[in-house]
TIDO-149323 format. One line per field, with one value per residue (C-alpha): residue number from 1; x, y, z; residue in three letters. Coordinates in pm, 1 decimal, padded with zeros to 6 digits. Layout:
BEGIN
seq c(NUM,...)
xx c(X,...)
yy c(Y,...)
zz c(Z,...)
type c(ALA,...)
***
This chain:
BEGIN
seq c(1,2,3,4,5,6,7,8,9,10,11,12,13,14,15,16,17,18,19,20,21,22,23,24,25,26,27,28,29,30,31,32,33,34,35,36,37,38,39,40,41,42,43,44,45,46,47,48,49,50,51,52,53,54,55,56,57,58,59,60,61,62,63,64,65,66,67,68,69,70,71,72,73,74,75,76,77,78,79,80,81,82,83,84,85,86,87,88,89,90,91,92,93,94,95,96,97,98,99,100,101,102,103,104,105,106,107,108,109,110,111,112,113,114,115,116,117,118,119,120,121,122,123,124,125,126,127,128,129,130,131,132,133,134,135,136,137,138,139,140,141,142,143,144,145,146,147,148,149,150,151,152,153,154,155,156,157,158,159,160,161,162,163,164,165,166,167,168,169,170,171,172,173,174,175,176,177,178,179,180,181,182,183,184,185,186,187,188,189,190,191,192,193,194,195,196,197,198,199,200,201,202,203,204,205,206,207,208,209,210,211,212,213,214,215,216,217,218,219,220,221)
xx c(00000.0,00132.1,00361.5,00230.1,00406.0,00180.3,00204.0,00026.2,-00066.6,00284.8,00525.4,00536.6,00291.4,00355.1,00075.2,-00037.9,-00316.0,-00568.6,-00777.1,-01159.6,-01338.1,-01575.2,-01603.2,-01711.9,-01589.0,-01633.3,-01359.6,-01251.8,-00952.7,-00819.9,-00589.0,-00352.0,-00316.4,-00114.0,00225.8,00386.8,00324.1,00425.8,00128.2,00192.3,00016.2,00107.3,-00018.1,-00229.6,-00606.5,-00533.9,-00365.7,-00718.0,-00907.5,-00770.6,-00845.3,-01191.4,-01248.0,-01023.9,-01178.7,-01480.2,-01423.9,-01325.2,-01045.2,-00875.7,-00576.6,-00425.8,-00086.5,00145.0,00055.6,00357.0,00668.9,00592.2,00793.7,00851.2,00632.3,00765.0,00689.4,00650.7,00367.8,00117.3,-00157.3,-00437.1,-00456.5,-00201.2,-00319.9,-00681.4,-00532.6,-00334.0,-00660.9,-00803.1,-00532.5,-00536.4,-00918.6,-00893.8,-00610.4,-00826.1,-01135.4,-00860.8,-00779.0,-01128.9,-01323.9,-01654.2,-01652.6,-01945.8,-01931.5,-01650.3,-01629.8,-01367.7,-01243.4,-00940.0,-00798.6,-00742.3,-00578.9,-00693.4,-01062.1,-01066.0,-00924.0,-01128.6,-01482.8,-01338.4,-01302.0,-01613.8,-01812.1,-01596.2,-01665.4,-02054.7,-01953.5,-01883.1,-02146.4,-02012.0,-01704.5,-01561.9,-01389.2,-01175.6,-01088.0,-01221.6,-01040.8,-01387.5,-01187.9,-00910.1,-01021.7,-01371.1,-01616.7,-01836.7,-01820.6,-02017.7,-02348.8,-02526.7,-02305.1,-02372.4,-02339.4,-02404.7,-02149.9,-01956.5,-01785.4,-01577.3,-01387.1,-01206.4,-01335.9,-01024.8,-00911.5,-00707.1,-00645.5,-00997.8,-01282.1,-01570.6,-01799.3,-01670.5,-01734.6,-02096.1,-02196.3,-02066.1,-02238.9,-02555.5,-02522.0,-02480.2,-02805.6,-03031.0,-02991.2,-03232.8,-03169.5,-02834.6,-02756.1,-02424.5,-02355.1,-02149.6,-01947.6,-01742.8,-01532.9,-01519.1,-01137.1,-00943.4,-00799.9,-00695.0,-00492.7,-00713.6,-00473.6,-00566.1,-00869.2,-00803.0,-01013.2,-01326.0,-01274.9,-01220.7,-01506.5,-01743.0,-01631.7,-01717.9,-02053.8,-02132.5,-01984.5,-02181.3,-02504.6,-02467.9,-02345.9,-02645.1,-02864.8,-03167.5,-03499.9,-03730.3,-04093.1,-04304.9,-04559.4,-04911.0,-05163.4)
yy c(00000.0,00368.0,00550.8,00904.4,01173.1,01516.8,01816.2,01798.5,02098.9,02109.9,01933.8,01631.7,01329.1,00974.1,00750.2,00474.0,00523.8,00306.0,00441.0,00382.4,00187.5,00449.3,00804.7,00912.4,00651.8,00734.6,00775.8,00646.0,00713.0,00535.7,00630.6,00446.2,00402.7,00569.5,00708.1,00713.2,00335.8,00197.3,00284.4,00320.9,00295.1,-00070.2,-00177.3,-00477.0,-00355.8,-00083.0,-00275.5,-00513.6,-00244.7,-00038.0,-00336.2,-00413.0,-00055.6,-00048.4,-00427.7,-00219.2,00039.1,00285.9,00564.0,00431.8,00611.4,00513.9,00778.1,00805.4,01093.3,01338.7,01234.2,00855.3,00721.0,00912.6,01143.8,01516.4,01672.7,01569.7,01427.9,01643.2,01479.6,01465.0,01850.7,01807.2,01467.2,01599.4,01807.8,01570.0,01371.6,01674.7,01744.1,01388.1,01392.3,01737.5,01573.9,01275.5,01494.9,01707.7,01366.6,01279.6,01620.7,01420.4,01215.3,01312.9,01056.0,00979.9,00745.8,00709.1,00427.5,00413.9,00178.6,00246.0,00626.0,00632.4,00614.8,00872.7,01160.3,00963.4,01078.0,01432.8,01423.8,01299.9,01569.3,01836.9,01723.8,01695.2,01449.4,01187.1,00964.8,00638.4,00505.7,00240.5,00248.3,-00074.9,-00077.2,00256.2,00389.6,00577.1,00550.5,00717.4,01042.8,01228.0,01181.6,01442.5,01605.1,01341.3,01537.1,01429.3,01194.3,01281.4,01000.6,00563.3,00325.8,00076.2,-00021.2,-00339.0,-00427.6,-00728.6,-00896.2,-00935.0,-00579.6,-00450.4,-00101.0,-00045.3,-00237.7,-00304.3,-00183.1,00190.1,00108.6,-00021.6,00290.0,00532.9,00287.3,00302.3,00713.8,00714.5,00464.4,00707.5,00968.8,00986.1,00893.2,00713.9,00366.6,00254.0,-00106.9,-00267.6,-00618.4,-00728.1,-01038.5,-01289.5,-01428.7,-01185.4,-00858.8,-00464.0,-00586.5,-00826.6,-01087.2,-01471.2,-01286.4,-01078.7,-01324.9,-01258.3,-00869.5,-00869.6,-01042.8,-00836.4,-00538.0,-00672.6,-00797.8,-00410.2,-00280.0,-00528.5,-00414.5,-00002.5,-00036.5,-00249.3,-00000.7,00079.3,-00122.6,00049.4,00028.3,-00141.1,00044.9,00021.6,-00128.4)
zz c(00000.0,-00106.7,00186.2,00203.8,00368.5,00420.8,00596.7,00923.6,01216.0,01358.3,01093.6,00826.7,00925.1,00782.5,00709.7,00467.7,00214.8,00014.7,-00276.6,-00259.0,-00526.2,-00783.3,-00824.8,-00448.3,-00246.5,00130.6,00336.5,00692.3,00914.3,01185.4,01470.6,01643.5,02017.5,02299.8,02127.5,02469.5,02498.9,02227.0,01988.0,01596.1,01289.3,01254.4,01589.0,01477.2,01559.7,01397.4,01082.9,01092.9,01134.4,00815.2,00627.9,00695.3,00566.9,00256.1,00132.5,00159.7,-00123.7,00125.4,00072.4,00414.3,00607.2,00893.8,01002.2,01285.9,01507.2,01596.2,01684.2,01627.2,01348.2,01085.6,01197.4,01338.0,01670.2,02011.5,02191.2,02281.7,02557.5,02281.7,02147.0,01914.9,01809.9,01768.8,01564.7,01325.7,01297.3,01203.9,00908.8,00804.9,00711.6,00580.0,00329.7,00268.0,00141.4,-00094.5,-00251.6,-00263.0,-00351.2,-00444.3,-00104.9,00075.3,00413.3,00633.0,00946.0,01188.3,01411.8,01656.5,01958.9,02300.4,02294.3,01893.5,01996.9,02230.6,01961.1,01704.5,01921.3,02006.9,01578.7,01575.3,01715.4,01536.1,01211.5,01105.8,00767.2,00971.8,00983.9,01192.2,01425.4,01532.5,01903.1,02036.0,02378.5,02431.9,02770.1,02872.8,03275.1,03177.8,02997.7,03000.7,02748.5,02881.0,02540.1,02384.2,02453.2,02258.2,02072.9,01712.8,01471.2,01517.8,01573.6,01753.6,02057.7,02124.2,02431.7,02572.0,02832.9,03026.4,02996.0,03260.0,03149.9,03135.5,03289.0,03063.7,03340.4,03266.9,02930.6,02986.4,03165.9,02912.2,02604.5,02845.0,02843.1,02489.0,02382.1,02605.8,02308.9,02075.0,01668.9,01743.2,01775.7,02008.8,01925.4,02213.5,02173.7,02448.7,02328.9,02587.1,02673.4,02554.5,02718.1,02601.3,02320.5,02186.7,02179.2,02031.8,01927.1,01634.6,01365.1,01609.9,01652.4,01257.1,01214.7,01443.6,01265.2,00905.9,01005.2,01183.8,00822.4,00633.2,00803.0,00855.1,00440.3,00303.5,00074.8,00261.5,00086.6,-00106.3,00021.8,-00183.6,-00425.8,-00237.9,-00483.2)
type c(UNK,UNK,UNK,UNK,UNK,UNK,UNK,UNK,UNK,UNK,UNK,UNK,UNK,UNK,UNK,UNK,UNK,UNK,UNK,UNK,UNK,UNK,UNK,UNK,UNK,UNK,UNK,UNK,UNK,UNK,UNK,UNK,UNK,UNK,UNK,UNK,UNK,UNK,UNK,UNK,UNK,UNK,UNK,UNK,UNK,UNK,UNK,UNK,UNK,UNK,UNK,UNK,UNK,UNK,UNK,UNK,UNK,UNK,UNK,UNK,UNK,UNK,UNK,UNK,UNK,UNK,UNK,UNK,UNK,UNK,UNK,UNK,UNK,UNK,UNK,UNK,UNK,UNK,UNK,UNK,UNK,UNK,UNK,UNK,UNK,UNK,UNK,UNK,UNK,UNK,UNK,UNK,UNK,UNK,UNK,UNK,UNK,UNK,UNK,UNK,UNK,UNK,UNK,UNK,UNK,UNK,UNK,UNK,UNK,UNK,UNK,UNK,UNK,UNK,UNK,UNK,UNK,UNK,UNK,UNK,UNK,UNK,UNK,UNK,UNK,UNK,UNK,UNK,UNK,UNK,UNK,UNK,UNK,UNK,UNK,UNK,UNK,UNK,UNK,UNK,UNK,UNK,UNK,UNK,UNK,UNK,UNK,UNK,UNK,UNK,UNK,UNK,UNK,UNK,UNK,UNK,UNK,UNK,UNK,UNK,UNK,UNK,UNK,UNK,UNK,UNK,UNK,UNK,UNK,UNK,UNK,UNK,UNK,UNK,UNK,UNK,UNK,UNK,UNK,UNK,UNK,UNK,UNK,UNK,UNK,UNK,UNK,UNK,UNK,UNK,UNK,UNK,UNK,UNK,UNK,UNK,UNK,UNK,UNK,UNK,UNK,UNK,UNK,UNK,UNK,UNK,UNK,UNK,UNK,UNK,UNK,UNK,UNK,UNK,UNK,UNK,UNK,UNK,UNK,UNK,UNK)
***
């Protein structure tokens, strides 16, 4: 897949890039988890993740925030990564000027800029969040949470118990004309380890289903 290098908020990002399928393919981006602990955008779930997009006709980037890799700057506590999310989606709709929808999905660190992007940008329409670290940082901004999507979380995760992640899913469902779609994978823990055929496989099916054209109503005789 084609190494990109563009210019991000505070200095050159690094990413890889896959060209959607058609005219107006949509677009989805996915972030990487926590730079300061060993997060990249070849961590695995994110690697599976970018993939279950991009066999999907998607135009599908996943990038190294600052200072990771290739990457310039320094780590920045989330502003600064919010902000190279930001960049990276702004360069994915100048590569794709007739792209009208956009999703995002992230792990761990990744999904917590990818719902902050989410409610500061009004074309994207779904997410995707694995091991989403709802203990660890506030998602008080989610209010209301503006688009569908889903959440998955290991079972056995010890950076985040799926009971924090339960009550924040449970906040989000109470809004009105959304739809938070929760799996918790049974045996496996933050890093999805000897599960990444399942969590592939729950992300295909949720794909599958939010991508299928809607039916049109039969004629009344």
């Amino acid at each position: 897949m084609p190494e990109i290098i563009f210019n991000g908020a505070d200095g050159r990002l690094e990413g890889r890039y896959i060209h959607g399928r058609g005219p107006n393919p949509p677009l989805a981006l996915i972030l990487h988890p926590h730079p300061l602990h060993g997060g990249t955008m070849n961590n695995r779930v994110v690697y599976t993740l970018f993939h279950c997009f991009a066999r999907r006709g998607f135009s599908t980037l996943r990038f190294n925030f600052r200072g990771v890799g290739r990457s310039e700057g320094v780590f920045d506590h989330g502003q600064g990564e919010l902000r190279d999310a930001a960049v990276a989606l702004d360069w994915m709709q100048q590569i794709n000027p007739n792209s009208t929808a956009a999703w995002v999905a992230g792990f761990g660190f990744g999904a917590w800029i990818a719902m902050q992007l989410l409610m500061r940008r009004p074309e994207v329409q779904g997410f995707i969040c694995c091991a989403l670290p709802a203990n660890l940082y506030d998602f008080s901004f989610l209010a209301p949470c503006p688009a569908s999507g889903l959440i998955v979380h290991g079972e056995k995760d010890m950076v985040t118990p799926t009971e924090a992640v339960v009550r924040l899913v449970n906040k989000l469902s109470q809004q009105r004309g959304i739809t938070i779609d929760f799996c918790c994978i049974e045996g496996t823990d933050h890093f999805f380890r000897d599960a990444f055929a399942e969590l592939e496989s729950v992300c295909e099916a949720y794909l599958d289903r939010r991508l299928k054209p809607a039916e049109t109503p039969a004629i009344a005789r």
